[in-house]
N, C-alpha and C positions, 0 to 999 in steps of 0.2 A: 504493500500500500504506500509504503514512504518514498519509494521509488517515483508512482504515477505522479504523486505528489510533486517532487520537486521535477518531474519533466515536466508537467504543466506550469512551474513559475517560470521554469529556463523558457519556454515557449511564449512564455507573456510577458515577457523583459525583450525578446529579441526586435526589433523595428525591421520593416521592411527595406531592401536596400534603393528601390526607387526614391524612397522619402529622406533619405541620409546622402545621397548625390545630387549636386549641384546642378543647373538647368543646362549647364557647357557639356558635362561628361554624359549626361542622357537626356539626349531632347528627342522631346516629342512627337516631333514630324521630321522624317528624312530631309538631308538636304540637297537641295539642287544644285546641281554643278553646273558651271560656266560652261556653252557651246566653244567647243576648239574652233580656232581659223584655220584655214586651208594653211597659212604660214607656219603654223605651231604643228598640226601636224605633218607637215614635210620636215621642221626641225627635230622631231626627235630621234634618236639612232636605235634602232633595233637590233636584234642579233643576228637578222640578213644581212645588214649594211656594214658587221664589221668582219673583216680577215678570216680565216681558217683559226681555232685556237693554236693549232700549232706552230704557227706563221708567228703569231704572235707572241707565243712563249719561246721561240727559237729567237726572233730577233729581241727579246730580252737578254736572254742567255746570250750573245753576242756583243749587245754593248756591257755588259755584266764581263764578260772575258776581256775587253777589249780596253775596258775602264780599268778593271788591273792588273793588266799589262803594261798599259803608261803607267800605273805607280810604280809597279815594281821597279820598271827602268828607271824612273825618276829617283828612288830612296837607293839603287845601286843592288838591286838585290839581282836584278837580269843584267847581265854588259851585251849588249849588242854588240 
């Protein structure tokens, strides 16, 4: 019995969470988004428009080698 008991307080102390959040964090009616221009969407880049990933981790890797390589020459650790 002292169980039913204290879950029925624990259940009548709890507040609902729509009445404890602000009108920002849960509103009420959906909102409407701005219509894109024809400019905006031809600006944005997709992952059509860019390289092969490989292409593009490869010429990382190459300024990444290449970048220290000049040091090492620089600090004397390579002599050409």
């Amino acid at each position: 019995m002292k169980f039913q008991e204290t879950q029925n307080k624990i259940t009548e102390n709890n507040v609902p969470l729509p009445e404890n959040t602000p009108n920002e964090m849960n509103p009420q009616e959906p909102d409407k988004s701005e219509q894109m221009t024809q400019v905006q969407r031809d600006s944005v880049i997709t992952n059509q428009d860019l390289p092969d990933p490989r292409v593009r981790y490869g010429f990382t890797l190459v300024i990444l080698a290449t970048l220290l390589f000049v040091i090492a020459i620089y600090y004397g650790i390579i002599n050409p």
